[in-house]
C-alpha positions in Angstrom: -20.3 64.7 -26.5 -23.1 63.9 -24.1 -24.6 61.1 -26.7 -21.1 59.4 -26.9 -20.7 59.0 -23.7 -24.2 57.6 -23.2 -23.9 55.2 -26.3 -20.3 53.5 -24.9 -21.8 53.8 -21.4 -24.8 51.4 -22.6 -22.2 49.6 -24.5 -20.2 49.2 -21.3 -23.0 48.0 -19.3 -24.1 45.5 -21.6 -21.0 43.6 -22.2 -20.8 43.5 -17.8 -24.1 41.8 -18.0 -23.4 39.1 -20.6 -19.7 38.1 -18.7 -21.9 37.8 -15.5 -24.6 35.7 -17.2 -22.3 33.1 -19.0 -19.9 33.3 -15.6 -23.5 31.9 -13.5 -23.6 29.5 -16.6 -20.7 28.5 -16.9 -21.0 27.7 -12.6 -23.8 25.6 -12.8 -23.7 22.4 -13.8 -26.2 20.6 -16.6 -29.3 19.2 -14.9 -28.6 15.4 -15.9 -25.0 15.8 -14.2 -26.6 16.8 -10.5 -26.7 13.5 -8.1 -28.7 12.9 -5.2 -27.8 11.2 -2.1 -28.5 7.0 -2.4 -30.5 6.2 1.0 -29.0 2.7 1.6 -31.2 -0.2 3.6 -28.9 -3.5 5.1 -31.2 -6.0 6.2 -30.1 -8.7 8.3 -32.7 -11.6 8.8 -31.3 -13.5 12.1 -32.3 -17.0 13.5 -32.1 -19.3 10.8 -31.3 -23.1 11.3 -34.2 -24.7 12.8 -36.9 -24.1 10.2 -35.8 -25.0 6.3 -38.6 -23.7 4.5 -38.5 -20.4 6.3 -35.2 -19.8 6.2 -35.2 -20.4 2.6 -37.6 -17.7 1.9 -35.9 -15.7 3.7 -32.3 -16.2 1.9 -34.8 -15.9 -2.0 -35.8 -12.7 -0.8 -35.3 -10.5 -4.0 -32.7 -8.0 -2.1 -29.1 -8.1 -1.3 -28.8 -8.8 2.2 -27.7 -10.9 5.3 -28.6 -14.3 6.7 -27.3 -15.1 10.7 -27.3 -18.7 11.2 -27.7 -19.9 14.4 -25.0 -22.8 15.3 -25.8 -26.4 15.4 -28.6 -26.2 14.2 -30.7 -29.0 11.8 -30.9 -26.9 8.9 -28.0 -24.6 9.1 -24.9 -25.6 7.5 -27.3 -26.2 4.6 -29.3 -22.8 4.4 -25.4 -21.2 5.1 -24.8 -23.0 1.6 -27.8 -21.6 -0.1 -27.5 -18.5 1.0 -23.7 -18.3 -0.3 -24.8 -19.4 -3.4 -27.3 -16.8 -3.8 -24.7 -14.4 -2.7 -26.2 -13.1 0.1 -23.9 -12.3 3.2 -23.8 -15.3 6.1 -23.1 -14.3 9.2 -22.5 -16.6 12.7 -25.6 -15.7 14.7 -23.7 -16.3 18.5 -26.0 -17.1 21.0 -25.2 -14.6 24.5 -26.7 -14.7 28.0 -29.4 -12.8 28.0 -30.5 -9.9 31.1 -33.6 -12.3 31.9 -35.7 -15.5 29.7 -32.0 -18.0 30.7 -34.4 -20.6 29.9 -33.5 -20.0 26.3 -30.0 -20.7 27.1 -28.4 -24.0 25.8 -24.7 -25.6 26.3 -23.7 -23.7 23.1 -24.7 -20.2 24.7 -21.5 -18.0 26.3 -22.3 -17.2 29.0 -21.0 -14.9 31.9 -19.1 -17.8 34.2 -17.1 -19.3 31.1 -13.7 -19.2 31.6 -11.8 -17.5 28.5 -10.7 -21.0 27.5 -13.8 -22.5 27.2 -15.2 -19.3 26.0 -12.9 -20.0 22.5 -13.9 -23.7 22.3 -17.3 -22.7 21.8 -16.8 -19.3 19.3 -14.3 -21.4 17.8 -16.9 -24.4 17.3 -19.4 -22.6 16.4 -17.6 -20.3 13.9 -16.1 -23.9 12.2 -19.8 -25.1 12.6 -21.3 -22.8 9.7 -19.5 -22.1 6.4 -18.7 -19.1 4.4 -19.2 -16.8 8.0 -18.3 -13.3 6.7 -19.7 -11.6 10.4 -21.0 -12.3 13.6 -23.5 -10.9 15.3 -24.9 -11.9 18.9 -28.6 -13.9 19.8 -29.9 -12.3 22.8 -26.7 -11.6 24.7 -28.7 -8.5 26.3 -26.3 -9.2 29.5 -23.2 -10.7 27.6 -22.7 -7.6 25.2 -22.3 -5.5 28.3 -18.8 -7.0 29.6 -15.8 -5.3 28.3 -13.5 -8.4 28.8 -15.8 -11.1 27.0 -16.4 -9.0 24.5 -12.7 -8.3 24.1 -11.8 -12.0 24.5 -14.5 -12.3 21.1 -12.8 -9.8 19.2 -9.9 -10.8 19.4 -10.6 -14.3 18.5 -12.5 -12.7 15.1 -9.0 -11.1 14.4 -7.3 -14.6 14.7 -9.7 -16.8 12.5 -9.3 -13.7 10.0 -5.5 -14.0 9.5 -6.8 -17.9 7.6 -9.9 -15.8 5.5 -9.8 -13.6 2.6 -11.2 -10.8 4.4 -11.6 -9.9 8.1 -14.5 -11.5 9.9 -16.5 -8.0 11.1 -19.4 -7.7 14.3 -22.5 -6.5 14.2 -23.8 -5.8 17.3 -28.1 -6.2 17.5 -28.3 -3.9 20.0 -30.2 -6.0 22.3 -29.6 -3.5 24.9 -28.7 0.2 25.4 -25.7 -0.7 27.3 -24.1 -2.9 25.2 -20.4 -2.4 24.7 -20.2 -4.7 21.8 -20.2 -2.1 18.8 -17.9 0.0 21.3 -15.2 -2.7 22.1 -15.5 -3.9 18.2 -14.4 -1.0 17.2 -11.2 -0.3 19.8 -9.9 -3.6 18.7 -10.1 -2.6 14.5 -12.9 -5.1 14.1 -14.9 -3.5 11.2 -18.6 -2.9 13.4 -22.3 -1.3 13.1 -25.0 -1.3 15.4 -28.3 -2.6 14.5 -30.9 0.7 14.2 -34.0 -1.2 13.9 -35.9 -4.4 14.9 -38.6 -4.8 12.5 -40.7 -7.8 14.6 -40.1 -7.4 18.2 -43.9 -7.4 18.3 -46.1 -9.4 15.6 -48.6 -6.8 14.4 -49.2 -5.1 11.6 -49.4 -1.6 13.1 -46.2 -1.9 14.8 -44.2 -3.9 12.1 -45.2 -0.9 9.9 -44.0 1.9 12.1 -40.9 -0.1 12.4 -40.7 0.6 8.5 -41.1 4.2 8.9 -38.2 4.4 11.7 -36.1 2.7 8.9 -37.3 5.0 6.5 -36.2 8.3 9.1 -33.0 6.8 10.2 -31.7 6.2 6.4 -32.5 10.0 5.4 -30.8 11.1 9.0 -27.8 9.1 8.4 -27.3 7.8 4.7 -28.8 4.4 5.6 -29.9 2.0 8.4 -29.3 -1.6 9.7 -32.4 -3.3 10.7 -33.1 -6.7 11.8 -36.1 -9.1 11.8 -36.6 -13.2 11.7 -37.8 -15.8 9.3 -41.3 -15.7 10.8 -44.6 -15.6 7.8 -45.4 -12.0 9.0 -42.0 -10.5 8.9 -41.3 -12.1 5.3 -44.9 -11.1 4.3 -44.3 -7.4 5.6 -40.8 -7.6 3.6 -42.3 -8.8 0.1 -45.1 -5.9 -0.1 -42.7 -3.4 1.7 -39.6 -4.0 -0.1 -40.8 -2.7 -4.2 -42.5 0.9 -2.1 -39.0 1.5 -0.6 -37.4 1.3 -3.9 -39.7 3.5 -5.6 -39.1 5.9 -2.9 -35.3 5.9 -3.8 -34.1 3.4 -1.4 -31.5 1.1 -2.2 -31.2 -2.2 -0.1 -27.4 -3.5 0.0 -25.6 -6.5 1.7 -23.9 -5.2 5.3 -20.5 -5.8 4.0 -21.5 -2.9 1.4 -21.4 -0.5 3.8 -18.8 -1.4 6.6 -16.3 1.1 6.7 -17.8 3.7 4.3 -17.8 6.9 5.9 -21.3 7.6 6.2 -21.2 4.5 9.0 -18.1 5.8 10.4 -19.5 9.2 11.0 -22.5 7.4 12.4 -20.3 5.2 15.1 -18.4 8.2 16.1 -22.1 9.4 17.1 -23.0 6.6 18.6 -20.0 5.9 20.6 -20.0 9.6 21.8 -23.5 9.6 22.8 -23.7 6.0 24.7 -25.3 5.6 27.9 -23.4 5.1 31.5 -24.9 2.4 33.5 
């Protein structure tokens, strides 16, 4: 009696442990069906229009990404075209008053006396001034991206020319300083937005332009990718060509801008951002 019981006791305990062991099977998926997380890099490379052959090494830069042409310029209508035939993104770079350095301001920057009127002349101009404008994002403008009202009147004039396009004109907003409203007011009027992460060049050497690359490198694994701008100048494109295979070995993945507007890794991102902004 005892040994029966003992035999369909083993019995028993054996079937228990092979439904477990094809239930933690079954659970698991195979190894080549597991995917990992695609850290995505947008560059933006700003201030083309006054140098050709720069600009043009910029836009035959083996990546997806974004050109901003400055407006009435000698050589932008004509890199815009390039760059739209290479099918990278062109973007209106908008020139802004800046905090301090208004001896960089021309006739064709806004400034913070226009007059809403004239303020649309010129975005208007300098919109019809550059073709195949997908975005805008601001030069300088350090001091015009923090005014809630001329960033409004901007907006809203992006939401007008967009009603003629085949897709909405969107804002970037470079971030030129930590109280800008531009990203902030973008985004309350339904104008697709990002905020720029990092400058790669704000200073011209090698140390710093390569710490810059690691910020880029922490910001994409923090938030599923990162914006960064930098300009047409010999060491930015030379720090881009060596830079640009290392990040892709490491698993990054460089994509236009338009790529990621409105995914929800960016949204989740703005929400952040917007939350966490500085008061004056």
């Amino acid at each position: 009696m005892f040994s029966s019981l003992r035999y369909w006791f083993l019995i028993f305990c054996l079937t228990l442990s092979m439904f477990f062991q094809n239930q933690i099977v079954a659970e698991e998926p195979p190894a080549n069906s597991r995917t990992t997380k695609t850290l995505k890099i947008a560059i933006i490379i700003d201030d083309l229009g006054h140098k050709y052959t720069e600009g043009l090494e910029a836009i035959n830069l083996d990546i997806p990404l974004a050109v901003a042409v400055l407006p009435f310029t000698p050589h932008g209508k004509k890199l815009a075209e390039l760059a739209h035939q290479n099918k990278q993104d062109v973007m209106l770079h908008l020139p802004m008053q800046p905090s301090s350095a208004m001896h960089l301001m021309t006739e064709n920057t806004l400034s913070i006396q226009m007059m809403q009127d004239e303020f649309k002349s010129l975005v208007s101009r300098a919109l019809d001034d550059i073709p195949h404008v997908v975005g805008v994002n601001n030069h300088m403008g350090s001091l015009f991206t923090q005014l809630p009202d001329q960033m409004g009147w901007l907006m809203s004039i992006l939401q007008s020319k967009s009603k003629s396009l085949p897709k909405d004109l969107f804002f970037i907003d470079s971030f030129t300083s930590q109280f800008s409203v531009g990203y902030q007011i973008a985004d309350m009027h339904d104008v697709s937005t990002a905020r720029r992460d990092v400058f790669l060049d704000k200073e011209l050497n090698p140390k710093h332009m390569q710490a810059q690359i690691e910020t880029i490198k922490r910001t994409a694994r923090a938030n599923g990718y990162a914006i960064a701008i930098g300009h047409p100048f010999p060491e930015t494109l030379a720090l881009l060509k060596t830079s640009i295979p290392e990040l892709q070995k490491q698993g990054f993945e460089f994509v236009k801008i338009t790529e990621l507007l409105d995914s929800d890794m960016l949204r989740s991102a703005l929400d952040k951002q917007i939350s966490k902004k500085p008061k004056k």
